[in-house]
MOPAC internal coordinates of N, CA, C and O (Angstrom, degrees):
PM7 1SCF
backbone

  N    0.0000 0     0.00 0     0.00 0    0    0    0
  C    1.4518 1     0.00 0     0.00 0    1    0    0
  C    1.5316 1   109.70 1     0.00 0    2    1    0
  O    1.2310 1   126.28 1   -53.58 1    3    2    1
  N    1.3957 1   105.52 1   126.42 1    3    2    1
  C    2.0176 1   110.86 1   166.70 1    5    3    2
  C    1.3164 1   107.58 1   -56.43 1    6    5    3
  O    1.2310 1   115.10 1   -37.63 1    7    6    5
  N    1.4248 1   126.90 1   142.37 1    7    6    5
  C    1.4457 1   131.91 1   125.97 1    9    7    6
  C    1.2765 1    93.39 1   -66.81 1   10    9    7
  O    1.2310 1   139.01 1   -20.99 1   11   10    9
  N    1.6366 1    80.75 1   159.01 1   11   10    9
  C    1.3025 1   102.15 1   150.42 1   13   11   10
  C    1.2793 1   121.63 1  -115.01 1   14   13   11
  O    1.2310 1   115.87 1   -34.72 1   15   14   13
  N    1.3943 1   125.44 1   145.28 1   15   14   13
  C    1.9916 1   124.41 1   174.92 1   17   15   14
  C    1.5213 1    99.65 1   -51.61 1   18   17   15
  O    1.2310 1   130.86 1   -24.41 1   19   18   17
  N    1.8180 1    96.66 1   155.59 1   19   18   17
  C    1.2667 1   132.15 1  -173.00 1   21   19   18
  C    1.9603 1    88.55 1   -82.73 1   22   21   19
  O    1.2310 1   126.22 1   -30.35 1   23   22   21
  N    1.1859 1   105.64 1   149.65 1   23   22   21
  C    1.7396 1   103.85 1   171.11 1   25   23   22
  C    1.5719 1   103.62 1   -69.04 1   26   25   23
  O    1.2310 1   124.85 1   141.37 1   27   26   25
  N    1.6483 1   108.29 1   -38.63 1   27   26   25
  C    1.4578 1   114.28 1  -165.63 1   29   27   26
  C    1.1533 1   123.37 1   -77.14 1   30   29   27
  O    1.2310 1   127.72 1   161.66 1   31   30   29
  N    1.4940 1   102.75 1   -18.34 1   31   30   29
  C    1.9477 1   112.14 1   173.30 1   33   31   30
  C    1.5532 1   102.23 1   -88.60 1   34   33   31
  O    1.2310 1   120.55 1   168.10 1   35   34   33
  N    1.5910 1   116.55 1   -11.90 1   35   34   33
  C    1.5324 1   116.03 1  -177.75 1   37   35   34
  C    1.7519 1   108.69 1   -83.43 1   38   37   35
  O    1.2310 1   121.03 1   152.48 1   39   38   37
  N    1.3118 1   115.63 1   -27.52 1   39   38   37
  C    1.5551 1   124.13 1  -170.85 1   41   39   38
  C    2.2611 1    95.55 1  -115.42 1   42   41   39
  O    1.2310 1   127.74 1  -118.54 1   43   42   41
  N    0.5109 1   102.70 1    61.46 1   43   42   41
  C    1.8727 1   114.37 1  -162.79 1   45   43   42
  C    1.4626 1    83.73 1  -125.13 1   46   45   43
  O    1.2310 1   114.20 1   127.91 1   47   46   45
  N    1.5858 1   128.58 1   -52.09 1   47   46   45
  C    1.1649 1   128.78 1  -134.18 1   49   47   46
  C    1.5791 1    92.96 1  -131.16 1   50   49   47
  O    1.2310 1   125.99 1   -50.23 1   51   50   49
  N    1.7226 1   106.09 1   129.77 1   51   50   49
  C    1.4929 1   111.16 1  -159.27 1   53   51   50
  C    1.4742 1   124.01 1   -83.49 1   54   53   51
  O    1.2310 1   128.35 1   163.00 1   55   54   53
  N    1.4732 1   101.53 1   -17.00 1   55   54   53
  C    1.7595 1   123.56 1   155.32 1   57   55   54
  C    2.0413 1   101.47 1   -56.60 1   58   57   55
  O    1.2310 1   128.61 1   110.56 1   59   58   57
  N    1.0083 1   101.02 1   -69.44 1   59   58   57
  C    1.4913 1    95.87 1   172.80 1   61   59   58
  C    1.2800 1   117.22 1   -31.83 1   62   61   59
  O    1.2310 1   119.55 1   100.03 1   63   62   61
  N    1.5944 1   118.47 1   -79.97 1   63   62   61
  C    1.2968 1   124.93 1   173.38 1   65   63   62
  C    1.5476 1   123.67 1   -32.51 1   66   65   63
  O    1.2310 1   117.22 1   129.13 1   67   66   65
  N    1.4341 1   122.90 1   -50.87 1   67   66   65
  C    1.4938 1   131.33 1   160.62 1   69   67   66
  C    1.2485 1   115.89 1   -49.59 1   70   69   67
  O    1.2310 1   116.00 1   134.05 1   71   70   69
  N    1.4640 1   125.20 1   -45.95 1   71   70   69
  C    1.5000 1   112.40 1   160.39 1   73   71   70
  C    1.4735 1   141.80 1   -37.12 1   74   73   71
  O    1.2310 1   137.98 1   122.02 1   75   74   73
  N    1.4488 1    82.76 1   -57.98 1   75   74   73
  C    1.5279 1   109.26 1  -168.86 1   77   75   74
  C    2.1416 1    95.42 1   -57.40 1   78   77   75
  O    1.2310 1   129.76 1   144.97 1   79   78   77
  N    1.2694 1    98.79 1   -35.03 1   79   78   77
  C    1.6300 1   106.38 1  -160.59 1   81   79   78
  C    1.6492 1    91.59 1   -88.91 1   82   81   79
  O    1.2310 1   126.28 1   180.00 1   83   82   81
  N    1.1778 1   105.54 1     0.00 1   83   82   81
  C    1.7976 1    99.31 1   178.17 1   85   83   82
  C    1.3749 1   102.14 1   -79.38 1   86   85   83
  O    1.2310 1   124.30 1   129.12 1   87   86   85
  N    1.8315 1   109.35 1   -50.88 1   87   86   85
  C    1.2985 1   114.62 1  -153.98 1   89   87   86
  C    1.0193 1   106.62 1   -93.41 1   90   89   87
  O    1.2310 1   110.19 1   174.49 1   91   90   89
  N    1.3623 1   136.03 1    -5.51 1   91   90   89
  C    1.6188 1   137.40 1  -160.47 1   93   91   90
  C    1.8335 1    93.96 1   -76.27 1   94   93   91
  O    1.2310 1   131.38 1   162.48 1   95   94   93
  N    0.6713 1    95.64 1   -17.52 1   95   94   93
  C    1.5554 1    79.50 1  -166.56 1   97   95   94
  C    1.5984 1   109.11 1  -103.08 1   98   97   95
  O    1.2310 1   120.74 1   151.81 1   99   98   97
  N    1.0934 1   116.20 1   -28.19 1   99   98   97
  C    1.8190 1   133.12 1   179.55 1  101   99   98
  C    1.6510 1   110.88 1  -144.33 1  102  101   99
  O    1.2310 1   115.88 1   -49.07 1  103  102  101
  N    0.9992 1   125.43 1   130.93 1  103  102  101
  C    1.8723 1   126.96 1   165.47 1  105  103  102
  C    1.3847 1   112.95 1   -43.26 1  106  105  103
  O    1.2310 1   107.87 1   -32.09 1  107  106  105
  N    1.3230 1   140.25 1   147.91 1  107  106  105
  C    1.1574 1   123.68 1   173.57 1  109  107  106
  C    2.0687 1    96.04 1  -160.11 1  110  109  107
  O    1.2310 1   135.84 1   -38.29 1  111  110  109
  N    1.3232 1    86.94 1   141.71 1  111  110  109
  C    2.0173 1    94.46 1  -162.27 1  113  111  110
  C    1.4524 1    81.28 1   -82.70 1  114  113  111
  O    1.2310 1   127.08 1   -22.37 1  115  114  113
  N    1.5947 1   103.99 1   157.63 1  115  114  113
  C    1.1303 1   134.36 1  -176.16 1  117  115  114
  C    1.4952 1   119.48 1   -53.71 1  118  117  115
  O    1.2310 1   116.32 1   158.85 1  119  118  117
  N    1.3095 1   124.60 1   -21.15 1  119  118  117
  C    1.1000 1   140.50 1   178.37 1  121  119  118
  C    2.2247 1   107.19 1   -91.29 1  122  121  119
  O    1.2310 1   132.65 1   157.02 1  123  122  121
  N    0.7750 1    93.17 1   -22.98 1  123  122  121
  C    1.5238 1    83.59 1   166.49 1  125  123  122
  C    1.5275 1    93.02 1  -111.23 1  126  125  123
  O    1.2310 1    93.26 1   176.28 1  127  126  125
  N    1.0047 1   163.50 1    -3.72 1  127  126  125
  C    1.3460 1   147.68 1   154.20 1  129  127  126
  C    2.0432 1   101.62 1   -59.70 1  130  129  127
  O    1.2310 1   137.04 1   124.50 1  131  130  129
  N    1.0077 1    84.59 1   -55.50 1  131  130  129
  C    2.1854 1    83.22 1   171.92 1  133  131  130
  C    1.4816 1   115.66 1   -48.89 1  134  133  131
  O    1.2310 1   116.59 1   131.83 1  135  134  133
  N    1.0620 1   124.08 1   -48.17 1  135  134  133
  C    1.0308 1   149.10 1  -155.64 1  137  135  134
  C    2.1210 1   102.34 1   -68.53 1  138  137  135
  O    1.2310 1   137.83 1   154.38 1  139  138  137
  N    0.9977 1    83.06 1   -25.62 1  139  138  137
  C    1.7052 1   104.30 1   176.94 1  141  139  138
  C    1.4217 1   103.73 1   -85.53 1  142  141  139
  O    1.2310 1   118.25 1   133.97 1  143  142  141
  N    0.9387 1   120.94 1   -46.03 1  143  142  141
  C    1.7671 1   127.07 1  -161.66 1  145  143  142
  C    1.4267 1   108.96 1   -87.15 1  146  145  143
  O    1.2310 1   116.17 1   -35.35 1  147  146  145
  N    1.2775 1   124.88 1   144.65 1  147  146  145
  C    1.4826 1   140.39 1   169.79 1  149  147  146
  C    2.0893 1    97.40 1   -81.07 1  150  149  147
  O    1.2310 1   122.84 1  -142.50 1  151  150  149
  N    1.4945 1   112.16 1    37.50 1  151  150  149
  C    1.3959 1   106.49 1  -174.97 1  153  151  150
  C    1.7412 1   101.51 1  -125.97 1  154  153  151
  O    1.2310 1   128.16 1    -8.34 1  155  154  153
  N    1.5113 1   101.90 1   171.66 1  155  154  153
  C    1.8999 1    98.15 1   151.61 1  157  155  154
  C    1.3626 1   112.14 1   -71.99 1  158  157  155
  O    1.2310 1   125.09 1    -7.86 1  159  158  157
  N    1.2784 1   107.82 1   172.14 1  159  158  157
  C    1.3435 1   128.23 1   169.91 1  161  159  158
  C    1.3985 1   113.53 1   -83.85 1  162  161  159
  O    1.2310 1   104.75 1   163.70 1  163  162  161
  N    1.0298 1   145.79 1   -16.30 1  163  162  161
  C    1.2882 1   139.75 1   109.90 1  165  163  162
  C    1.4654 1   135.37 1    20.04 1  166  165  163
  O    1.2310 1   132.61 1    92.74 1  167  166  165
  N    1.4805 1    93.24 1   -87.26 1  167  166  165
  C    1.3870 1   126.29 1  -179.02 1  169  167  166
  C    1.4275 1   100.42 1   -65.04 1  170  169  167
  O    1.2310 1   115.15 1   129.65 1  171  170  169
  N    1.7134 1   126.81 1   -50.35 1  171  170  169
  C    1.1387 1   121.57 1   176.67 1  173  171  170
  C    1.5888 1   109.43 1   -49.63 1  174  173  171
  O    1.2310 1   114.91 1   129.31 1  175  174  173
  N    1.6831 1   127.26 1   -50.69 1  175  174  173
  C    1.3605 1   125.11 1  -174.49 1  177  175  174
  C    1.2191 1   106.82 1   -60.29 1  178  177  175
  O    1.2310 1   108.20 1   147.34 1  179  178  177
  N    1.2819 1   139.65 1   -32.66 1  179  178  177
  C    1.5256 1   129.98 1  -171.21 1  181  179  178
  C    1.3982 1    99.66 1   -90.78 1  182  181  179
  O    1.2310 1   104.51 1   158.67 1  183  182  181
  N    1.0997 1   146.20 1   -21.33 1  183  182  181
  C    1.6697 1   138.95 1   176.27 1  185  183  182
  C    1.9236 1    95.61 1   -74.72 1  186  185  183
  O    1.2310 1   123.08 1   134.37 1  187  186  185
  N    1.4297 1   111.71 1   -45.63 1  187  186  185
  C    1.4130 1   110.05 1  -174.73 1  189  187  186
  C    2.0841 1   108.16 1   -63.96 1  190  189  187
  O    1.2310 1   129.17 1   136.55 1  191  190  189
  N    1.2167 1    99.92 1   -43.45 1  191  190  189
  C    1.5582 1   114.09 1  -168.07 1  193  191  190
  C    1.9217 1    89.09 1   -62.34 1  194  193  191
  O    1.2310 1   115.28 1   138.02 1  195  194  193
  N    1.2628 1   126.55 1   -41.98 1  195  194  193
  C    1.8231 1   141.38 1  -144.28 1  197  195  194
  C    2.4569 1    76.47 1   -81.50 1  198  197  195
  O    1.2310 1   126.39 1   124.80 1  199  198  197
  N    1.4449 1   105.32 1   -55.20 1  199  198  197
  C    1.2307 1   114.62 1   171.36 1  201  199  198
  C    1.3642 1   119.15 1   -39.57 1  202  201  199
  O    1.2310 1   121.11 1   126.32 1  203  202  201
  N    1.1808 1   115.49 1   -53.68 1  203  202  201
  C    1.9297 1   132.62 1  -139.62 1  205  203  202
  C    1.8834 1    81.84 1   -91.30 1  206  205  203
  O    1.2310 1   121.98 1   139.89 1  207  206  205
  N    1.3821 1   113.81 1   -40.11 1  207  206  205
  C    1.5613 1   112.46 1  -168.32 1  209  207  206
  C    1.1229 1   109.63 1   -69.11 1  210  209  207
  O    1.2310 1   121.49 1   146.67 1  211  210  209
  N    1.5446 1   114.75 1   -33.33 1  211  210  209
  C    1.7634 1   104.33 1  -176.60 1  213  211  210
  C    1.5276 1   115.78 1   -93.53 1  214  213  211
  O    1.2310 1   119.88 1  -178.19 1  215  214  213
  N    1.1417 1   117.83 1     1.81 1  215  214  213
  C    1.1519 1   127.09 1   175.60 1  217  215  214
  C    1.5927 1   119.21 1   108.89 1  218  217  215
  O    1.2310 1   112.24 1   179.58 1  219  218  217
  N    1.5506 1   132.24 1    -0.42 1  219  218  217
  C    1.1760 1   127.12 1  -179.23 1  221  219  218
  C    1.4321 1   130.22 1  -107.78 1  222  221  219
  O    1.2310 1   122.20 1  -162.34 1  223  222  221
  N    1.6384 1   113.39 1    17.66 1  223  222  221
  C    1.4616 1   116.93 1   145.79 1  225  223  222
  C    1.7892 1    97.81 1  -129.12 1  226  225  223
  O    1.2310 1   130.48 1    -3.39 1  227  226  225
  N    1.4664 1    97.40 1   176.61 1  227  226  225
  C    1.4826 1   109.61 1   165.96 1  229  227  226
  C    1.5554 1   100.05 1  -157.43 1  230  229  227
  O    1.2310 1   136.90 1   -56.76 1  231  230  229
  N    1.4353 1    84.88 1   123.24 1  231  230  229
  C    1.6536 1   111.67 1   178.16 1  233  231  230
  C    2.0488 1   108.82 1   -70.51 1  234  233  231
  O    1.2310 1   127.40 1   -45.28 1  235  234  233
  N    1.0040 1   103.37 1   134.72 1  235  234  233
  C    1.1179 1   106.09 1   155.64 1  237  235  234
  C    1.5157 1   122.08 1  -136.44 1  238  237  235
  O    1.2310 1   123.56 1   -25.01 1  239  238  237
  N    1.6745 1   110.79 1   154.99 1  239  238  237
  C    1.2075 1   105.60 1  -172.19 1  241  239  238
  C    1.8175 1    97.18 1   -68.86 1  242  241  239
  O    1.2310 1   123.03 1     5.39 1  243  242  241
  N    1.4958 1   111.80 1  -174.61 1  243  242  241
  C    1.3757 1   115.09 1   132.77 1  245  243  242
  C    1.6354 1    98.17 1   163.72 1  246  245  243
  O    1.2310 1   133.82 1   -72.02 1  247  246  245
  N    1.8359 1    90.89 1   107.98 1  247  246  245
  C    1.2106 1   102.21 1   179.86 1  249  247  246
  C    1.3516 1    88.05 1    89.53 1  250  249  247
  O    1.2310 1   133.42 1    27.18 1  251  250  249
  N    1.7468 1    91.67 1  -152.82 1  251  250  249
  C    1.8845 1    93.30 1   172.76 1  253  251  250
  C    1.3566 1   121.21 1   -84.30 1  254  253  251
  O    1.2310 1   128.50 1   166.81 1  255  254  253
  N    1.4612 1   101.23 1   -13.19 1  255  254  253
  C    1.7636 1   100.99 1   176.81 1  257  255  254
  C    1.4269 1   126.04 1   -88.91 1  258  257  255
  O    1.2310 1   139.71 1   -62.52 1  259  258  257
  N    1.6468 1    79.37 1   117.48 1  259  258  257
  C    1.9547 1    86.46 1   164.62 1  261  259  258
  C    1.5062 1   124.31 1   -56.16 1  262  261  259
  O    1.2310 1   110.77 1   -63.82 1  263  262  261
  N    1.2835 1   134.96 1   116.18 1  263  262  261
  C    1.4042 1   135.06 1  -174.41 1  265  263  262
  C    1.2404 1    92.38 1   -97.57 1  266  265  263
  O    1.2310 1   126.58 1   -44.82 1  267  266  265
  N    1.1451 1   104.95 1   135.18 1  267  266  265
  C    1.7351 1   123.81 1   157.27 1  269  267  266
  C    1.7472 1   113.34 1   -95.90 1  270  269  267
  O    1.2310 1   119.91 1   -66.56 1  271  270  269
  N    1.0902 1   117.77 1   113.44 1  271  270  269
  C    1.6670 1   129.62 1   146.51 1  273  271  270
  C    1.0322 1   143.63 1   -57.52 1  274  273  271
  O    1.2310 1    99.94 1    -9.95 1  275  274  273
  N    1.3623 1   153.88 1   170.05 1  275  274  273
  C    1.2752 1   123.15 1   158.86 1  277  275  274
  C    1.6891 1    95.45 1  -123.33 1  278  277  275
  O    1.2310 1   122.39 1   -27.36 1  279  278  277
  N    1.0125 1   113.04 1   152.64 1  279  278  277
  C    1.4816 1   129.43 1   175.64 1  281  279  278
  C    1.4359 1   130.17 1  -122.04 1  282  281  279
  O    1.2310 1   121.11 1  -107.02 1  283  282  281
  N    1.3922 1   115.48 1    72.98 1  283  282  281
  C    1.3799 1   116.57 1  -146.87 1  285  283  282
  C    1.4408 1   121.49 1  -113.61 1  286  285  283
  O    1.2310 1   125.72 1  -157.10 1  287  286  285
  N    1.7731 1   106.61 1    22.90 1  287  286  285
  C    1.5045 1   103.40 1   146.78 1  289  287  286
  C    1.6031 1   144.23 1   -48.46 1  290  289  287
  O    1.2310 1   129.05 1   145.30 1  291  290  289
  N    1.2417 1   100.17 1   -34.70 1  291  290  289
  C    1.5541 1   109.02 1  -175.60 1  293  291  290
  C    1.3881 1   118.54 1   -72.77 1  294  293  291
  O    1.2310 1   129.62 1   179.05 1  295  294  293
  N    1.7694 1    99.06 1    -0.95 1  295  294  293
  C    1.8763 1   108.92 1  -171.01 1  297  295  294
  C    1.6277 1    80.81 1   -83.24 1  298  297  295
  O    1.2310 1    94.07 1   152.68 1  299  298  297
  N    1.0881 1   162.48 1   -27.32 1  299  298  297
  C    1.3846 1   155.86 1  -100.11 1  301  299  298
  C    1.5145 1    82.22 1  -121.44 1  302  301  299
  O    1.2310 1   118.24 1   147.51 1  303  302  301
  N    1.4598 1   120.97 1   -32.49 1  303  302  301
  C    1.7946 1   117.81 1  -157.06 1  305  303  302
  C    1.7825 1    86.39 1   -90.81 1  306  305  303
  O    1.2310 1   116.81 1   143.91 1  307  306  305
  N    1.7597 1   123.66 1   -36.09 1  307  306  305
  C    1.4676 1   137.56 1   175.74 1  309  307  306
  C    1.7608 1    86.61 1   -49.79 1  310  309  307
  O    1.2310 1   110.25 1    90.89 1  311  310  309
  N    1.1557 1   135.91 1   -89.11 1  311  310  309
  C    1.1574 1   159.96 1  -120.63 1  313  311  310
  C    2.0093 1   105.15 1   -68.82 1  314  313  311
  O    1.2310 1   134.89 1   131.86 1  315  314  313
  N    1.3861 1    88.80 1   -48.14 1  315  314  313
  C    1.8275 1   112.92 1  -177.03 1  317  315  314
  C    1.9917 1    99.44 1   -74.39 1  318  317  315
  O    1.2310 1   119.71 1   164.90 1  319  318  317
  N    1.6747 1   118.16 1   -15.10 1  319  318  317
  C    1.7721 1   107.97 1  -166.78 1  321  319  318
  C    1.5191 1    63.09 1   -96.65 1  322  321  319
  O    1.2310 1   109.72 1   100.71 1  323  322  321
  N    1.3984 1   136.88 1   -79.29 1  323  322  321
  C    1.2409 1   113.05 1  -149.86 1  325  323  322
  C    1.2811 1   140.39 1   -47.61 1  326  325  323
  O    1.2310 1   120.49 1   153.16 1  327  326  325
  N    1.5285 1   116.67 1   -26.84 1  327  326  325
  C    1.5363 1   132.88 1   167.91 1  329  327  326
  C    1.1995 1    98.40 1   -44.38 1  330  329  327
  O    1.2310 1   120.45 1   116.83 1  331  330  329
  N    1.8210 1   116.75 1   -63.17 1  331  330  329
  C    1.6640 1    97.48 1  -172.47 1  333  331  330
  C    0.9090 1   136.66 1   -50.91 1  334  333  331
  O    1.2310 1   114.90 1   170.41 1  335  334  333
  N    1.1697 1   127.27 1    -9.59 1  335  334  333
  C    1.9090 1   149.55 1  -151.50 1  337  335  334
  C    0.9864 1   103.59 1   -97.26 1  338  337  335
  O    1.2310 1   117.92 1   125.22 1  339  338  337
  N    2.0118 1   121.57 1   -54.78 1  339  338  337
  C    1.0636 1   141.25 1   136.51 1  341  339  338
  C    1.6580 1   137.14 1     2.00 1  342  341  339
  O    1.2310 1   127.43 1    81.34 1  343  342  341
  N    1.2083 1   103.31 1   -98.66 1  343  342  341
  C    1.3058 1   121.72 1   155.96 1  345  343  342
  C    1.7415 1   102.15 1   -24.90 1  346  345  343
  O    1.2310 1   121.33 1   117.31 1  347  346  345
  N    1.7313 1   115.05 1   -62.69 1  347  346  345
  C    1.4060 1   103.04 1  -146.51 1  349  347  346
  C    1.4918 1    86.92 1   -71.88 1  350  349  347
  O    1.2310 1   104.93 1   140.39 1  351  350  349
  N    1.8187 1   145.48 1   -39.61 1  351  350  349
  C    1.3319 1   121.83 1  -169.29 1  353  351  350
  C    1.4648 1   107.61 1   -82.84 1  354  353  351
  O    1.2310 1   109.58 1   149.13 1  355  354  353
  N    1.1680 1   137.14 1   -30.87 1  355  354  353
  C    1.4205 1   127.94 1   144.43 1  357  355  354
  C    1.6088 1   122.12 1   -13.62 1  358  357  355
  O    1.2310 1   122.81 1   126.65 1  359  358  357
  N    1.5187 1   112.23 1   -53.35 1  359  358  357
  C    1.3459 1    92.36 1  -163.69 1  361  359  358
  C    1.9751 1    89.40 1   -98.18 1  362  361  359
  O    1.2310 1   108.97 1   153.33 1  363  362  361
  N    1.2362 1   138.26 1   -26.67 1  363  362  361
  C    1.0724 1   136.28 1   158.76 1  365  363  362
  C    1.6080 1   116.16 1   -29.78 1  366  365  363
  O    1.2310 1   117.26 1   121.29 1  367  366  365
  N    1.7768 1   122.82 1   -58.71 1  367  366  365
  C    1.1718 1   132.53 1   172.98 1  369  367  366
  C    1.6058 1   105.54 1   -44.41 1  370  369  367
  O    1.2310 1   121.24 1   123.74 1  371  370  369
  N    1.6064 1   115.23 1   -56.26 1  371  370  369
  C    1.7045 1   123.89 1  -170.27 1  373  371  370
  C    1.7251 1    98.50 1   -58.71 1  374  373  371
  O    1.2310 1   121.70 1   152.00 1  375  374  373
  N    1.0971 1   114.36 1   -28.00 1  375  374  373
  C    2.0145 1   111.52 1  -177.70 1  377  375  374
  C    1.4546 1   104.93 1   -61.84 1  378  377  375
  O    1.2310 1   127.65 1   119.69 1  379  378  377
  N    1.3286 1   102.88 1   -60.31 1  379  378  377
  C    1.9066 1   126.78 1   174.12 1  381  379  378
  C    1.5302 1    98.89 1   -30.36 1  382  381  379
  O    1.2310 1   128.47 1    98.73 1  383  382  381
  N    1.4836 1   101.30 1   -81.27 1  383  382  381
  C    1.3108 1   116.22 1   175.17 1  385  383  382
  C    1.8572 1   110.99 1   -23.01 1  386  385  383
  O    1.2310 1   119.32 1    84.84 1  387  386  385
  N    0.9571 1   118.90 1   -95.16 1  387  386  385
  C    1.5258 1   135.47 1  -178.71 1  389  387  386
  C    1.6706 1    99.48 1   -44.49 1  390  389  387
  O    1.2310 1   109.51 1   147.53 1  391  390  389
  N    1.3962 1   137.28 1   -32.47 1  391  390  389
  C    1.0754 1   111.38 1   179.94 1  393  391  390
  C    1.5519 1   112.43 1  -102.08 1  394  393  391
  O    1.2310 1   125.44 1   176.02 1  395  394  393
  N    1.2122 1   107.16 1    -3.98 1  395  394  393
  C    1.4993 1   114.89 1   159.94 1  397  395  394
  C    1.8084 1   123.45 1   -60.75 1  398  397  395
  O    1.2310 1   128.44 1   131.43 1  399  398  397
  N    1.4340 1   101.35 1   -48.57 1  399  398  397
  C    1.1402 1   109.14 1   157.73 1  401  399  398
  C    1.7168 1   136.36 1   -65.65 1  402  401  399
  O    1.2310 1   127.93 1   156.67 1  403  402  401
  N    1.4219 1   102.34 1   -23.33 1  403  402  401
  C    1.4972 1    99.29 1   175.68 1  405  403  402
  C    1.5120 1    84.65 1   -75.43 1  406  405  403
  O    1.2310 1   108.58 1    98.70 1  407  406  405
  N    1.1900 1   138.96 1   -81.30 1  407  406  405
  C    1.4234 1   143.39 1   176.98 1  409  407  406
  C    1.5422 1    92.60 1    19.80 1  410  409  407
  O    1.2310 1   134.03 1    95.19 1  411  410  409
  N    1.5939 1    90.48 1   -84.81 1  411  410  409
  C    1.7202 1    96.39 1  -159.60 1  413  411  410
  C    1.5382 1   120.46 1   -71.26 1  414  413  411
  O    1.2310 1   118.85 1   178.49 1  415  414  413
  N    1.2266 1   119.79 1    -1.51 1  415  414  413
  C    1.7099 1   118.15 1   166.40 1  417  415  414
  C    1.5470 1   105.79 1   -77.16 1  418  417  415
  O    1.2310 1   123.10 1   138.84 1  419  418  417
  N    1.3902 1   111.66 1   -41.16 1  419  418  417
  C    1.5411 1   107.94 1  -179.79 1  421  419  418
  C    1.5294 1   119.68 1   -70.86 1  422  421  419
  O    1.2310 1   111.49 1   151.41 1  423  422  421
  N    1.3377 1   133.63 1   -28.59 1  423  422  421
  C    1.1208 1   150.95 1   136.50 1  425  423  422
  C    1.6745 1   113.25 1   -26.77 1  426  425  423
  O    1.2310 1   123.03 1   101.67 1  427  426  425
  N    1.5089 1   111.79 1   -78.33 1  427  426  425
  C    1.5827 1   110.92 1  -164.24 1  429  427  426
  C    1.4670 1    95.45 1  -112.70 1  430  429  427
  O    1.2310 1   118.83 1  -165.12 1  431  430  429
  N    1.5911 1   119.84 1    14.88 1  431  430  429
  C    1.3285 1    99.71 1   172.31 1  433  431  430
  C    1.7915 1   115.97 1    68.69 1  434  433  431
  O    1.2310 1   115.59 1   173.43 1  435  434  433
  N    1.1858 1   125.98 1    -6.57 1  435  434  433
  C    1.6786 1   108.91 1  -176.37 1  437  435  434
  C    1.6982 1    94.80 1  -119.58 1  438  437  435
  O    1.2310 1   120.10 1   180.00 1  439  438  437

């Protein structure tokens, strides 16, 4: 039986991440995704294949070129852990805030 990749072990790795931000915006075949990287083409197919498994590209043939997609629902489950994280130094910063300011009224009085 396949696993499948974690989204978070798929975006972990900053070649990944650069991909994903290559293709999000236009498809682009595997051979101009290399073409970007100081890597083999190789290395580009196994960062794309490490992608395609967890669900955030999809290859298509066409012709001889492999097109890469991006598939970027599964960032939405990425997007909702970080908010919480968020939120909690957000409202930590607003404590700072407010007791920074009592600080300085008791200090200069205003």
């Amino acid at each position: 039986m396949k696993t499948r990749r974690d989204v978070y072990q798929a975006i972990a790795d900053p070649t990944r991440r650069a991909i994903i931000n290559m293709i999000a915006s236009q498809p682009h075949n595997v051979n101009a995704i290399a073409e970007k990287f100081d890597v083999t083409r190789q290395a580009i197919s196994l960062h794309v294949k490490i992608l395609t498994d967890c669900g955030l590209v999809k290859v298509r043939q066409r012709g001889r070129d492999r097109v890469c997609e991006a598939q970027l629902d599964q960032l939405s489950e990425v997007s909702a852990w970080v908010d919480q994280y968020r939120q909690h130094w957000e409202s930590k910063l607003d404590s700072l805030e407010t007791y920074l300011e009592k600080l300085k009224k008791e200090k200069y009085g205003k």
